[in-house]
C-alpha positions in Angstrom: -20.7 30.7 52.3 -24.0 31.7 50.5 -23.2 32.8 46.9 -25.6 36.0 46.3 -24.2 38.9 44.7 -25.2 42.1 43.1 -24.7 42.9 39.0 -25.3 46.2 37.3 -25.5 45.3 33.5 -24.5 47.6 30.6 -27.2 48.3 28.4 -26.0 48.8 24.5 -29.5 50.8 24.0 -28.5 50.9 20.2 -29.6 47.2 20.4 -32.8 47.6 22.4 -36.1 47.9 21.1 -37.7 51.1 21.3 -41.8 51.6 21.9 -43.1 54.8 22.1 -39.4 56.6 23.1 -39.1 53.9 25.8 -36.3 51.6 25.8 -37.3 47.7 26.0 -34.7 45.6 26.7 -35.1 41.8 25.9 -33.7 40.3 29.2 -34.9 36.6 29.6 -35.0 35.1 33.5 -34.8 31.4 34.4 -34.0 29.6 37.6 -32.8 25.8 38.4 -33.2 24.0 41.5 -29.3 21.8 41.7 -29.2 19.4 44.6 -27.2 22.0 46.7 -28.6 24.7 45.7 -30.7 27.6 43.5 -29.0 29.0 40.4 -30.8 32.1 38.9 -29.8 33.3 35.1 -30.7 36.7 33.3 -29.4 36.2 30.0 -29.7 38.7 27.0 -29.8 36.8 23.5 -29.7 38.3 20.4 -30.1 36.3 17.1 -29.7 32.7 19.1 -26.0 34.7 20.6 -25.5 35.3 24.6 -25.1 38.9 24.5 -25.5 39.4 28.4 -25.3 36.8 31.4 -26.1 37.1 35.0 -25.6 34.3 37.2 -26.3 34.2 41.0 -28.4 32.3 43.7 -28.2 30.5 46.1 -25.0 28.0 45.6 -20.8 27.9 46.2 -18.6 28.1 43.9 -14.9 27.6 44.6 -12.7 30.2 44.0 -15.7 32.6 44.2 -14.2 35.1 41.5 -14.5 32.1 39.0 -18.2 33.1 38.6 -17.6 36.1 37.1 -15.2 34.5 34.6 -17.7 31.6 33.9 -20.5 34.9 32.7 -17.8 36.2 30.8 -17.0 32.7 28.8 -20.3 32.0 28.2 -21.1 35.9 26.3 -21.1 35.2 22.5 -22.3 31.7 22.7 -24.4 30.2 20.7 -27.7 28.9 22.7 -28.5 25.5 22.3 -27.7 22.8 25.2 -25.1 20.6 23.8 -22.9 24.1 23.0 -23.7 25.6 26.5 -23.0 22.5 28.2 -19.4 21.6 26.3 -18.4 25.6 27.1 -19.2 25.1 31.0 -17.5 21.8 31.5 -14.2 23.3 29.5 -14.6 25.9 31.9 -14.9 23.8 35.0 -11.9 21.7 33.6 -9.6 24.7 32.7 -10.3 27.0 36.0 -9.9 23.8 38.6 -13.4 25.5 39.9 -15.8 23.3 42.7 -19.3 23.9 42.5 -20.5 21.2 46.0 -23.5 19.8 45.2 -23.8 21.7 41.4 -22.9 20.2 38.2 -22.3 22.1 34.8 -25.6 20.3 33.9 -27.3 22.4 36.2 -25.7 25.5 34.8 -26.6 24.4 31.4 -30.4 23.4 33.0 -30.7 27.0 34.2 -29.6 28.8 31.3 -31.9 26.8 29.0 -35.3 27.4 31.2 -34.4 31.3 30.6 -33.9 31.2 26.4 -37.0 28.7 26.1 -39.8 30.6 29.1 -40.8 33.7 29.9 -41.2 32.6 34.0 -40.3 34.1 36.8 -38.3 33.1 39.6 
């Protein structure tokens, strides 16, 4: 089973940025390639805090509802590896999830490329 799914994200626009009455919203993209597959994170972070995570590509995960609660775990953590990392494997450990061929260092690897780069996947 391919893991690819659709998200609609709330937008708290009394956090946004606005420029000449548009709203700008601070959403930062990253991607990871894992052995078994592509993982692609939007992540909103405001003042070094996940605000907003969106996980999907191209990956399984075991149950496949789990992915949804790993997003949720991960909003209002601070960013910084060793915190994301320890929050993912305690998630993996607590939720008996299976990930074939991705670890939670690839999570972590994924989530990272999005705070520190403004690139594109």
């Amino acid at each position: 089973m391919r893991r690819h799914r659709g998200h609609h994200t709330n937008v708290d626009y009394s956090r946004s940025n606005l420029k000449d009455g548009k709203v700008i919203v601070n959403l930062l993209e990253g991607c990871h390639k894992a052995s078994k597959g592509l993982i692609r994170v939007s992540i909103e972070v405001e003042d070094d805090i996940i605000k907003e995570i969106i996980i999907s590509g191209d990956f399984f995960m075991h149950p496949e509802d789990k992915l949804w609660d790993l997003e949720r775990s991960l909003v209002g953590v601070k960013v910084g590896r060793t915190t994301v990392l320890s929050v993912i494997q305690r998630f993996y450990q607590e939720n008996d999830v299976s990930t074939p061929g991705v670890e939670p260092e690839d999570f972590t690897e994924a989530i990272m490329k999005a705070v520190g780069s403004s690139i594109k996947c």
